[in-house]
Every structure is written in C-alpha cells, then in structure tokens.
C-alpha positions in Angstrom: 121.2 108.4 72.5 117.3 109.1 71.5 115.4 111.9 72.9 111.4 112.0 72.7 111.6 115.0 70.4 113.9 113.1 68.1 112.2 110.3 68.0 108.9 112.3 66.9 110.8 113.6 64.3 111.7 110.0 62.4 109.8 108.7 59.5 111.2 106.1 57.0 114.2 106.9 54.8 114.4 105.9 51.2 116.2 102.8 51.9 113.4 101.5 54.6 111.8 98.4 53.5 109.3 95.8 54.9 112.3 93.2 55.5 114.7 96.1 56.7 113.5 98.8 58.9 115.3 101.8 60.0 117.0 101.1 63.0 118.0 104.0 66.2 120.4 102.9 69.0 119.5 104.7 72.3 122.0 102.6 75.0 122.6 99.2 76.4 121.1 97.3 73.3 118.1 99.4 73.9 117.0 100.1 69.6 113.6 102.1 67.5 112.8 100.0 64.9 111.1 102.5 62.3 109.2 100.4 59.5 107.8 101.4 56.1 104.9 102.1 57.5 105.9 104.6 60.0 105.5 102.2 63.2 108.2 102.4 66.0 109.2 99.7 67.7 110.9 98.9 70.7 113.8 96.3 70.3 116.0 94.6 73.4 119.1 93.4 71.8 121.1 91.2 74.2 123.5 88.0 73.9 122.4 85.2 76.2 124.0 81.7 76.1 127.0 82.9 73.2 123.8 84.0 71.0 122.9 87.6 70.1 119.3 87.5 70.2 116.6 90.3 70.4 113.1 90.6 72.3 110.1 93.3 71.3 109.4 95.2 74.3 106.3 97.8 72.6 105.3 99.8 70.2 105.8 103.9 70.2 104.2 106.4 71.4 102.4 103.8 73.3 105.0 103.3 75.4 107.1 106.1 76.0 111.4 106.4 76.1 111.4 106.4 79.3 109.0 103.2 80.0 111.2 101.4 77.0 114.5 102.2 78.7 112.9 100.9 82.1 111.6 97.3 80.9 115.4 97.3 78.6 116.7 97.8 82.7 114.8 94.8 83.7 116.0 92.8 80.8 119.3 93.3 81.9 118.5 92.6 85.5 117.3 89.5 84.4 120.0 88.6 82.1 122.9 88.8 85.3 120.9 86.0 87.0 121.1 83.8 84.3 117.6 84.0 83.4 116.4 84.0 79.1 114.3 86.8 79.0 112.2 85.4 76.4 111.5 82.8 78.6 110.1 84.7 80.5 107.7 86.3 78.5 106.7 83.1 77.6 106.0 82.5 81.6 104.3 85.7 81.8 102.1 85.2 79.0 100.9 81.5 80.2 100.2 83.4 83.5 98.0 86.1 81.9 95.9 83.3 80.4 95.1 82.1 83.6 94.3 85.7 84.8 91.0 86.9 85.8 88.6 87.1 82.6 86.6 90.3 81.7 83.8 88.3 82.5 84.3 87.3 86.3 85.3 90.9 86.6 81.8 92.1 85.1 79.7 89.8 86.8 81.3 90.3 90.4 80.6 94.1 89.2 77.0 93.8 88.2 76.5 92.3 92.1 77.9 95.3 93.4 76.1 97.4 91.6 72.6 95.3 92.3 72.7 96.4 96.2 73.2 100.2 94.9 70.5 100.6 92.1 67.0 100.6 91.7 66.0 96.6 90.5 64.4 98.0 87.2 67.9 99.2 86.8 69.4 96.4 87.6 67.7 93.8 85.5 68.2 96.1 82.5 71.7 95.8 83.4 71.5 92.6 83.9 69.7 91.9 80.3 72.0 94.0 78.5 75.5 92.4 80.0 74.4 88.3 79.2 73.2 89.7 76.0 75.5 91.9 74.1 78.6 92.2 76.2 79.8 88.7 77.8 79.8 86.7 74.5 81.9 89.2 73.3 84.3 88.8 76.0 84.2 85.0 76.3 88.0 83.7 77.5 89.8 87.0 77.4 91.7 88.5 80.3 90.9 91.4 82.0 94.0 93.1 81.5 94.0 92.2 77.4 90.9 93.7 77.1 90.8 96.0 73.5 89.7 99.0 71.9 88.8 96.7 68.8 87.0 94.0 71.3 84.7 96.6 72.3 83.9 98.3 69.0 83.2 95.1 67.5 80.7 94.6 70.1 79.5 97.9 69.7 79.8 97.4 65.8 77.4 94.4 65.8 74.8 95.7 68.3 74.5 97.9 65.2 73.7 95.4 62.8 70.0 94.4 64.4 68.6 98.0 63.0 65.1 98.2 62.6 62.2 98.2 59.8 63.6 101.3 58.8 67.2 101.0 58.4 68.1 102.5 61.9 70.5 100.8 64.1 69.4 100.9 67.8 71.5 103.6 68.7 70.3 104.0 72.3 71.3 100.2 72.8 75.1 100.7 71.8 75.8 103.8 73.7 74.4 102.1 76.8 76.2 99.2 76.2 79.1 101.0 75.7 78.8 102.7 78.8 78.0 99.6 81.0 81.9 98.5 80.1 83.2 101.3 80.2 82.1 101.5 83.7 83.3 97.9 84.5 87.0 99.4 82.8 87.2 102.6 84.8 86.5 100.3 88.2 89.0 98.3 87.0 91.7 101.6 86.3 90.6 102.1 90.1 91.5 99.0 91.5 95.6 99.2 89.9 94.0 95.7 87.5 94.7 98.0 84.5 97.1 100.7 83.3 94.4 102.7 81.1 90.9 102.4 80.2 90.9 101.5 76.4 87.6 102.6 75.1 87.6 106.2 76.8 86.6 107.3 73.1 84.7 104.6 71.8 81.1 106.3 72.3 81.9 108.9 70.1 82.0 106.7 67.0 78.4 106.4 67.9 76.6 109.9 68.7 72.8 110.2 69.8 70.6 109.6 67.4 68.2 112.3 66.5 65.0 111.5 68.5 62.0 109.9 66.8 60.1 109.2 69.9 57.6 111.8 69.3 56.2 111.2 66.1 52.3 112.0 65.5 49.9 112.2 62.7 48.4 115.5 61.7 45.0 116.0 63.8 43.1 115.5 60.6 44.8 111.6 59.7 43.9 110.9 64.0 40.4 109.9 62.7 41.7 107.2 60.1 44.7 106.1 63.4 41.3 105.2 65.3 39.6 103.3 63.5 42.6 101.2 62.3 43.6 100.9 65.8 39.5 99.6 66.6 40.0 97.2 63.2 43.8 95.8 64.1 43.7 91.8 63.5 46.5 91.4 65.9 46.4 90.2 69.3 44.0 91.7 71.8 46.2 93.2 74.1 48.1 94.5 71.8 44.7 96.7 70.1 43.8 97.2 73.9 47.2 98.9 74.5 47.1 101.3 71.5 43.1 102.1 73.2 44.5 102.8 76.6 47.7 104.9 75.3 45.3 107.3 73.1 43.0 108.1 75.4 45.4 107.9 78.6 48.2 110.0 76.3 50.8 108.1 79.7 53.9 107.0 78.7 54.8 103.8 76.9 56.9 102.4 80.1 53.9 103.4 82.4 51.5 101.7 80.5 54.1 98.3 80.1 54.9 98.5 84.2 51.2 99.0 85.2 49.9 96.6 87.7 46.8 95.2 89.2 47.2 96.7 92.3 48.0 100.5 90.9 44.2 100.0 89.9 41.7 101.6 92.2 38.7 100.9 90.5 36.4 102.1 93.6 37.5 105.6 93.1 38.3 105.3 89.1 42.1 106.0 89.4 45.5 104.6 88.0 47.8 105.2 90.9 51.1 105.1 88.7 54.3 103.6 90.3 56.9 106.3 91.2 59.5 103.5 90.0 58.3 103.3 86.4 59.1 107.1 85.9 62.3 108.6 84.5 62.3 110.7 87.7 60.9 110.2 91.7 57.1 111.6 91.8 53.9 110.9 92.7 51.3 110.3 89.8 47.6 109.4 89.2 45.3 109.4 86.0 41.8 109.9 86.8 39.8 106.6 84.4 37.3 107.5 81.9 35.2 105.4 80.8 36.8 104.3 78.1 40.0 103.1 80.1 38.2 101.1 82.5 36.3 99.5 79.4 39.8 98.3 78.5 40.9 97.3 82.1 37.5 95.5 82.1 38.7 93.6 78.6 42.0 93.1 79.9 40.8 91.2 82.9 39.9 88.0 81.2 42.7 88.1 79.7 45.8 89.2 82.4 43.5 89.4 85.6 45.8 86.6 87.4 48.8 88.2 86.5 50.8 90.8 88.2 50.9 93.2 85.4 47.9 94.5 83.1 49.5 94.1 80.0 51.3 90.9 80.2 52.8 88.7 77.5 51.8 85.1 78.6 54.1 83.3 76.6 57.1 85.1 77.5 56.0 85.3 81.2 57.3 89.1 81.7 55.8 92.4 80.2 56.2 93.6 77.2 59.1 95.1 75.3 59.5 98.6 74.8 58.2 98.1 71.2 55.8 96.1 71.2 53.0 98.9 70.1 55.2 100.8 67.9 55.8 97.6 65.7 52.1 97.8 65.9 51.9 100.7 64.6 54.3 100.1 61.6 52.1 97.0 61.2 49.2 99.2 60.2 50.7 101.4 58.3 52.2 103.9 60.7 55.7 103.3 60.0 57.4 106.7 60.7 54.4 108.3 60.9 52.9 107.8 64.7 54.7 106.5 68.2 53.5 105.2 71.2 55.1 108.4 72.5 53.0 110.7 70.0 49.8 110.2 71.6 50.7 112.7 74.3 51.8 114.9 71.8 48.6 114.8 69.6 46.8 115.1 73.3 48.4 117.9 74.7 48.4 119.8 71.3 44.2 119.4 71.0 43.8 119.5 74.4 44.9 123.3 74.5 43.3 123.9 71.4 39.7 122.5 73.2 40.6 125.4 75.7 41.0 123.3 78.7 43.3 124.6 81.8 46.8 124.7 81.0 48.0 123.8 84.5 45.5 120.7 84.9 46.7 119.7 81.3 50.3 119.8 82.5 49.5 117.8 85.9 48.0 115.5 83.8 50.8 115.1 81.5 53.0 114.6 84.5 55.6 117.1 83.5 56.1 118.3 87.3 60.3 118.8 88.1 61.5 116.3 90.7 62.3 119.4 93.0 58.9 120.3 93.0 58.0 120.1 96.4 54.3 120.5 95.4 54.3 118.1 93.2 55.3 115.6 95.7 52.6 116.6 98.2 49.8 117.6 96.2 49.6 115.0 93.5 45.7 114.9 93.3 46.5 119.1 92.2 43.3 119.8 90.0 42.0 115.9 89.8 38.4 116.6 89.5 39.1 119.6 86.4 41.7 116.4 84.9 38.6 113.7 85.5 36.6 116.4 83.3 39.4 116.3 80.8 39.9 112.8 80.4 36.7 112.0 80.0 36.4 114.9 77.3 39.6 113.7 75.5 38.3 110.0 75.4 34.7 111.2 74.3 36.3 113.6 71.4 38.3 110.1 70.1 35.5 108.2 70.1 33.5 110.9 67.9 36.9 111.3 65.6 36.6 107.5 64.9 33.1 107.3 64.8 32.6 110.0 62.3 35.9 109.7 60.4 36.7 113.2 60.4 37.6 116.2 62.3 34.6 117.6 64.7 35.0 121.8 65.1 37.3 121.8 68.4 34.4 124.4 70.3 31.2 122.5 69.2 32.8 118.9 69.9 33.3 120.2 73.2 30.3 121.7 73.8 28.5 118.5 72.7 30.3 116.6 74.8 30.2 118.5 77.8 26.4 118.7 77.2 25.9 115.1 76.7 28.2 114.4 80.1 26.2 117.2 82.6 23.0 115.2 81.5 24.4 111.9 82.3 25.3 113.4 85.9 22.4 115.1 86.5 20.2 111.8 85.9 22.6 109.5 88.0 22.2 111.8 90.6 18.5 112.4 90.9 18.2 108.9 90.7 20.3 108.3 94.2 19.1 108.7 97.2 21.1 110.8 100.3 23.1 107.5 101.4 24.1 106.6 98.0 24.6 110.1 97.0 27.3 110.3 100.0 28.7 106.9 99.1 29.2 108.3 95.5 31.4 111.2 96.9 33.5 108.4 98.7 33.5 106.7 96.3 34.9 109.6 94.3 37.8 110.2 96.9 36.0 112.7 99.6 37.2 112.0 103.0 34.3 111.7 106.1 36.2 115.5 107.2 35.2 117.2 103.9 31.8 116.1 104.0 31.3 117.7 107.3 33.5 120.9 106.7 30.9 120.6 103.5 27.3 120.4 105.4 28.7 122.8 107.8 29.0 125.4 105.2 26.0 124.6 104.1 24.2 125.3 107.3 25.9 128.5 107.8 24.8 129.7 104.2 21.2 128.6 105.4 
C-alpha cells in the first residue's frame, strides 16, 4: 500500500521512460503512475465486459491519496451495477458542457453587485467585465474555469502598454480582482472546489506611481505657453487651463457638471461622488476659470457635463490630457495630477496659509467631522489664493520666466486691492449689499454685521 509520505518521496528511476512510467500499486486496482517528468498520476485499473481496462482519475498532489482512493471506491461501486465507468465520464463530461458558463455566472454577479455599489462603481465594473474579461471566458463552464484562462487575460490586458512602454498595470490588477471576486462567490455557493487564481495578482505587483509627475517651477513658464499655443481641440487646451489654475483632480475636472456651477456666487460645488472618499468640496472661481467655463459654454452648454466628448456622447477618459501632454512634449515630464503638486509646492513658497492651502487642496480625512460641516473653512482667504495662483500663471506665461515669488505677490496683490477698491466705490449701498449676496453672505450676517457696527459707533 502507498502512504502520502511515500509517495512524496518517488521520482523517476533509471528505467522510467515517456512510453513506460514507473508504476505504484496502492489496493483494489487503485495505481501512481510516475513519468519522466516527475508527474503522478492517478490510474483505476479494473476488468469490465472480460477486458482489463484502465481510467485516469487525477493528477498528484492535486488530488490527494485519500481523494484517489475515494473516486477508485466509486469506480468500483459503479462497476457491481454493471455500469462502464468510462462511460460515464463520457456522460459527465457532455453534462459539464452544458453547465452554467463563467459568463452567466459573472453577469448575474455584476446585477447583484449593481444594487450594493455606488453607479460610478458600477459602470466601471460594468466597462471593465464586457471588455477584458467575458471574451476571455466565452463558452467555458464555470466549474472548468483556469489558472492559465485568467493569466492569459491578465497577460493580454498587458499588451496595450502605453507611449512609453508601460503596460496598464492598474487595469490588470483590477481586472484580476473583479474575477477573483466572481470565483470566491462561487467557492461560497459549493459551484467550485477552490478558487484557482488566489495567486495570480502577484505576477503582476503595483506599479510604481507616475501620477505625480511635474516640471521644475522654472520649465512652468515654457508648460503655459504651450498649453495657450496647443493646436488640438478646444476642450481639450481648455482642460489643461482649468487643471493649472484649479490644481483639482483629473476625475473632478472629467465628472464636473453644469449644475455643480454656481456662477452667481463664483463657486464649483464639487460632487462628493467623484471623490476617492465621502466629503464635501468647493473651489472658489477666479477669473481665469470662469473665462474657461464661459468658453466651454458654446461648446458643452447643452450637455450634462462641462467637459464633454460629443462624438462619444460620455466624458472623457481618464487620459485624455495626459496624452495631451505627451502630445506637446511632456511625455514623462508633467501629469494632469502634477498641477497640484507644482500648486501646492509655490503656493507655500508665496507664503500663503497652510491650512487654507490644504482645504483648498481637499486633503481633509473622511472622519473629519469638520470637514463635513464646515466645507466653506477659510473660503474668502482660498478666493484670495486662487485668484493669486491664476494671476502668478498668467505672468509666468506672459513673461516666459520665473517672477521673484515675494514681488510677484506683492504685484499682484496690489494690482487686485485696486481693482476692489474701484468696483466698490463705484456701487451704490443696494448694489454693494447685493455684491455680499452675491458673494455667499446670508440676510443674518449682514445684520449681526450693521449691528456691530452700530455698537462700535
């Protein structure tokens, strides 16, 4: 008889060849075929009908002594009713043709998982399964479902790498995930014995991150005025505009809409959904971004979305102004993601207020219970800075060079106190309180306001 720690122990003899394997007789015609490879297999030798005749049962480790000597039992069970085991195999294989595919299976799991995730979520779910996972799956069972299926999935996501070589990393590991999900569901429900690709995202670790790639403050200048000169289309140069002097993510900037525009009070009230985490954000409008939102109305003004891609009737992708970038020369050199980088780097060194610089970067924590109540925290210091920020471009790409951080801000800051002062002496007392409605003053403050006022007096 075999015993697991025996049977670990076998490799081929001298006298093992391709045409005649070692062969190990555990009991009842149960035999380990060991071939010149090192592969053991299971063998069911049995006489059925006056012939001696054998049937593979697996392959070891794989499946263990005691499984083999199990599914030997039910050959034998078989065999006293008169029934040719290899029949049916042959039975049970026609039946596992006509088993539920991997493909019913993942669909009937993406509409489960469409009533418990966000929709965002669930169309890139959606995109990622009809794209890169159900042709690879087309006509195979559930149950025969592959290590090798999946990696060569995984293995030709791969091949679509980018201007620079790199495969989309990111892409594979989430695909990889999304079936592994569908497998381990399937482990739950008894449909499989084990989830084949446990391992398989290892083969393809995390790419180091590029996201964040900037040019030096002293090539910004030169990154202007290509962006001003780019021959592309318009949205496309408007969308560079906005992200430099916004610094907002790329996804905020592709998910903006109309209606997030409040033009009376010259504030983008970002969606909560377009953010990698639940909180409350706005961006106070310079005058630079609502030249651009003023630009972009002819163009996407009956559309949901500001930046729109009319001939594919959805926003656009995730890289549409990084391959814009690349297309001017900024290939490796400068993101989408870099502006806020290149911001928050100058905007520090310009001496502005860390904590308003933050709030305007949106870098709040989720369990930030102030962040969640007091999103306007420091708006009118972050209307100062965005205005500053978008001024300070402007003279970077209008000079072609680097302005000394301290006198660009004073000139700036000069040049803007003037331009209120004027505006205001020119209004008279209603206009003047419209204007601090208009700049999001409720009825309340004003009063609490002249009150003071009076008291002072």
């Amino acid at each position: 008889m075999l015993s697991d720690s025996k049977i670990r122990k076998l490799k081929p003899s001298e006298k093992c060849t391709p045409s005649r394997p070692d062969k190990y007789s555990d009991q009842y015609g149960l035999q380990l075929l060991v071939r010149n490879t090192g592969t053991k297999s299971w063998i069911s030798a049995y006489r059925f009908d006056g012939k001696q005749t054998r049937i593979t049962l697996g392959t070891y480790p794989i499946m263990s002594l005691a499984e083999a000597r199990q599914a030997n039992t039910e050959i034998k069970a078989l065999l006293a009713d008169g029934i040719d085991p290899k029949n049916k195999k042959r039975q049970d294989k026609l039946a596992n043709i006509h088993a539920q595919k991997f493909n019913d299976y993942a669909l009937d799991w993406l509409a489960e998982r469409k009533r418990n995730v966000k929709p965002r979520t669930y169309q890139q779910d959606n995109n990622r399964m009809h794209k890169d996972v159900l042709p690879h799956f087309e006509g195979i069972a559930l149950k025969d479902v592959s290590f090798d299926d999946c990696k060569l999935m995984a293995d030709t996501i791969e091949k679509r790498v980018n201007l620079n070589g790199e495969p989309p990393r990111e892409v594979t590991r989430r695909t990889i995930g999304l079936v592994d999900n569908i497998l381990r569901r399937a482990k739950r429900e008894r449909i499989i014995k084990q989830n084949p690709i446990d391992d398989l995202k290892a083969l393809y670790p995390k790419a180091k991150s590029q996201h964040m790639k900037h040019v030096d403050i002293n090539e910004l200048p030169a990154l202007l005025q290509a962006i001003e000169g780019y021959h592309g289309h318009d949205q496309t140069r408007l969308a560079m505009k906005f992200l430099a002097y916004s610094f907002c993510r790329t996804i905020e900037l592709r998910m903006m809409k109309w209606e997030h525009i409040d033009f009376a009070n010259r504030l983008w009230r970002v969606d909560i959904d377009n953010l990698k985490i639940a909180r409350k954000h706005v961006v106070p409008l310079s005058n630079q971004m609502l030249a651009v939102l003023e630009e972009l109305k002819t163009i996407t003004g009956k559309y949901e979305y500001v930046f729109y891609n009319t001939g594919m009737h959805q926003p656009y992708s995730a890289e549409f102004i990084n391959n814009a970038l690349d297309k001017i020369g900024y290939a490796g050199k400068q993101t989408g993601h870099g502006f806020r980088h290149i911001a928050s780097t100058n905007l520090n060194e310009l001496g502005y207020m860390g904590d308003a610089i933050e709030k305007q970067m949106a870098h709040d924590k989720k369990s930030s219970i102030r962040a969640v109540y007091n999103h306007a925290q420091h708006l009118e210091e972050r209307r100062k800075i965005m205005q500053v920020w978008a001024d300070f471009l402007d003279l970077l790409r209008d000079t072609g060079k680097v302005v000394d951080f301290q006198t660009a801000r004073q000139q700036i800051e000069q040049s803007m106190n003037q331009s209120n002062k004027a505006s205001l002496s020119d209004m008279d007392s209603d206009a003047l309180i419209q204007a601090l409605l208009d700049k999001g003053l409720s009825h309340k403050d004003l009063q609490n306001l002249l009150s003071n006022k009076s008291l002072q007096k």
